[in-house]
N, CA, C and O atoms as a MOPAC input file, in Angstrom:
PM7 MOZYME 1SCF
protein

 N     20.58900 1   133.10300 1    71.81400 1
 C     22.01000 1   132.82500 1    71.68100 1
 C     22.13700 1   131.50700 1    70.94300 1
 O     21.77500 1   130.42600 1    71.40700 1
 N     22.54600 1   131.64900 1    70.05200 1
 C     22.99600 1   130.22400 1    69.27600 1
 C     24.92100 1   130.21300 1    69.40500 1
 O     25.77200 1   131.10200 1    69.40200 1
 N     24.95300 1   128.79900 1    69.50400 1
 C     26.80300 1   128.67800 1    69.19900 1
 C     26.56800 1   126.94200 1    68.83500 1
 O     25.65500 1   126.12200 1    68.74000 1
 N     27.96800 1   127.03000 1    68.72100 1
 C     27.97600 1   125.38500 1    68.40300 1
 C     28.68700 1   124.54400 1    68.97600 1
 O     29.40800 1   125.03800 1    69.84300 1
 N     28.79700 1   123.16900 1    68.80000 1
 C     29.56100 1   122.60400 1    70.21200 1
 C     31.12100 1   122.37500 1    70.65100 1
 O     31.60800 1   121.52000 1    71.39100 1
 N     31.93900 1   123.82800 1    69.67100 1
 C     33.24700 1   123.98100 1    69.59500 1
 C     33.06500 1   125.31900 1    70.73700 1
 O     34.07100 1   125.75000 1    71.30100 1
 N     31.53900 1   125.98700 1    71.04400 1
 C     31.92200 1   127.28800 1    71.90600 1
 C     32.20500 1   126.90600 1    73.34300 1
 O     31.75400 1   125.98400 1    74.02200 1
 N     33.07100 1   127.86300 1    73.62100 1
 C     33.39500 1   127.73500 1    75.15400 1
 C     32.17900 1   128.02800 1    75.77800 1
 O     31.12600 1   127.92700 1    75.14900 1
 N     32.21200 1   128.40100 1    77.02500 1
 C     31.11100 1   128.73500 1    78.23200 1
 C     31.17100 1   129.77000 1    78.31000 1
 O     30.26000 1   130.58300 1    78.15200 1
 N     32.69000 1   130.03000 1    78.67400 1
 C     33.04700 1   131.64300 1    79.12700 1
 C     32.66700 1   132.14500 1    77.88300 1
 O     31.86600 1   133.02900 1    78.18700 1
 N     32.75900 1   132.12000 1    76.57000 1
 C     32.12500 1   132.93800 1    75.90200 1
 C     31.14000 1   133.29400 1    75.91100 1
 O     30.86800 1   134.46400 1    76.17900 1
 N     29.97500 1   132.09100 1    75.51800 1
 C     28.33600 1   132.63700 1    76.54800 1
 C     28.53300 1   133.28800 1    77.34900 1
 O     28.19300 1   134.46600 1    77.24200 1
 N     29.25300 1   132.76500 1    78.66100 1
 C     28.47200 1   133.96100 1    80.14200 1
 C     29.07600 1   135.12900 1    79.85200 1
 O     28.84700 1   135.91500 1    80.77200 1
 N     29.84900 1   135.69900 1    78.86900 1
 C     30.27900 1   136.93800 1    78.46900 1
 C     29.14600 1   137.94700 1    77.91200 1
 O     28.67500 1   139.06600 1    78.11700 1
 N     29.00000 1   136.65600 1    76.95100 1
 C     27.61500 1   137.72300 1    75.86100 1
 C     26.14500 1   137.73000 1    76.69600 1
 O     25.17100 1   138.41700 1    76.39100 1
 N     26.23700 1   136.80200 1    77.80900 1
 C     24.69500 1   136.64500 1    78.48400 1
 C     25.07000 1   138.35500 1    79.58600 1
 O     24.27900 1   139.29000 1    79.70700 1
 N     26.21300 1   138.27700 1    80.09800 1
 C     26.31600 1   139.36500 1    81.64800 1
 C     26.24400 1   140.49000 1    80.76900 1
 O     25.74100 1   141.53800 1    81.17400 1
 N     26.83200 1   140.34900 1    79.25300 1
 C     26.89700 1   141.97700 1    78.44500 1
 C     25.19500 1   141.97500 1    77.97400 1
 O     24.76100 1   143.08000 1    77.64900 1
 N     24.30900 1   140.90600 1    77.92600 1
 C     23.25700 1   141.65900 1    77.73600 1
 C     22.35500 1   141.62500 1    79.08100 1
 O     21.17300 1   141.94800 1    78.96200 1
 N     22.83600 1   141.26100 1    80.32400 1
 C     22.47100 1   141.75400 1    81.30400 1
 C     22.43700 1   142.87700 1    81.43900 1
 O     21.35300 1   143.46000 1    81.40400 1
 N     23.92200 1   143.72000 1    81.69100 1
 C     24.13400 1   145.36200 1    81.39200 1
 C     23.09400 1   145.48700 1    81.05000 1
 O     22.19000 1   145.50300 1    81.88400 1
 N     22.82700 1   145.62500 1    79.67800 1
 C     22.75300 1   146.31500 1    79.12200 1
 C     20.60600 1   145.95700 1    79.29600 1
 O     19.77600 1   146.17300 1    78.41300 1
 N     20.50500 1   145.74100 1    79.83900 1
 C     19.24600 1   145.53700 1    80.56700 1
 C     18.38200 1   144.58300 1    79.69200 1
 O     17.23700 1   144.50600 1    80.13600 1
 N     18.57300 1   143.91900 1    78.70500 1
 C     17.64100 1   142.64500 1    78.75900 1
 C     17.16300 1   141.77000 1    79.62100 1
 O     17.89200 1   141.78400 1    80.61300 1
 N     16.28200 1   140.99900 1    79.73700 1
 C     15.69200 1   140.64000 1    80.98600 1
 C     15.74700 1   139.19000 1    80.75000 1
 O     15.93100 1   138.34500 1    81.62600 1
 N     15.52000 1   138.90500 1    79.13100 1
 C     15.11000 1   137.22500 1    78.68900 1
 C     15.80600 1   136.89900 1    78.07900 1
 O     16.08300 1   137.67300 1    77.16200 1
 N     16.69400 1   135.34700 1    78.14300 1
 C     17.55700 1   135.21800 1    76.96200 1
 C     17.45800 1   133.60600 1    76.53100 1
 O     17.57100 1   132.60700 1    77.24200 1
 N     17.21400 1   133.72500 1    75.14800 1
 C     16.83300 1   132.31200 1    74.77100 1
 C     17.78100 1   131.44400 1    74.16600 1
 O     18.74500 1   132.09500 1    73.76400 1
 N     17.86800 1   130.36500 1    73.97100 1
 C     19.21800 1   129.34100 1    73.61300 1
 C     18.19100 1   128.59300 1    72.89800 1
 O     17.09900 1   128.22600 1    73.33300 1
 N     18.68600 1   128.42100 1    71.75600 1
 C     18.58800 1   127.48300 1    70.28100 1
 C     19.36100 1   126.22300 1    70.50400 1
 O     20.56500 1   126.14100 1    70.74500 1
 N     18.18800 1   124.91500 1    70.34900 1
 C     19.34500 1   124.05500 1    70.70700 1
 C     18.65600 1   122.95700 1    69.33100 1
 O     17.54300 1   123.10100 1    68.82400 1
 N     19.43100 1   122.15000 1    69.05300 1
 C     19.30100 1   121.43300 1    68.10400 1
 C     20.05100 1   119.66800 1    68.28700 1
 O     21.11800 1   119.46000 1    68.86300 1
 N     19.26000 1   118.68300 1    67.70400 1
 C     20.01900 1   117.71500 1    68.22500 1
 C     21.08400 1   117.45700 1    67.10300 1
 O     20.95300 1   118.05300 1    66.03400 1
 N     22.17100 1   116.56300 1    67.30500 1
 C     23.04300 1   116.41800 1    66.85700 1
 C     22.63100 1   115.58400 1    65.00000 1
 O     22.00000 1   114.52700 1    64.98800 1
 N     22.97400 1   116.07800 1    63.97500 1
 C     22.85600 1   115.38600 1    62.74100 1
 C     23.14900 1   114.15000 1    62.61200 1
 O     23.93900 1   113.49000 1    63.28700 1
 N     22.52000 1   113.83500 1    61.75300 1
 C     22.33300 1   112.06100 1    61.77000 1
 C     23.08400 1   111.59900 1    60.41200 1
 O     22.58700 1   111.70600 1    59.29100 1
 N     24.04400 1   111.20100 1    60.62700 1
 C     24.79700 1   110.64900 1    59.31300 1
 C     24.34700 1   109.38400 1    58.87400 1
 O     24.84800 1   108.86100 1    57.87900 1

């Protein structure tokens, strides 16, 4: 799951419980530190 730091939560735990359903077992998060101006 990648998003950026405008996404809500509830959107994640939406797309994480829909790939619960749907029987995935592992779910990984991309995280990146913030750009350096």
């Amino acid at each position: 799951i990648r998003g950026d730091q405008q996404t809500k939560y509830e959107y994640i735990g939406k797309v994480i419980l829909t790939a619960q359903r749907a029987g995935i077992a592992k779910i990984g998060f991309i995280t990146e530190p913030p750009a350096r101006n």
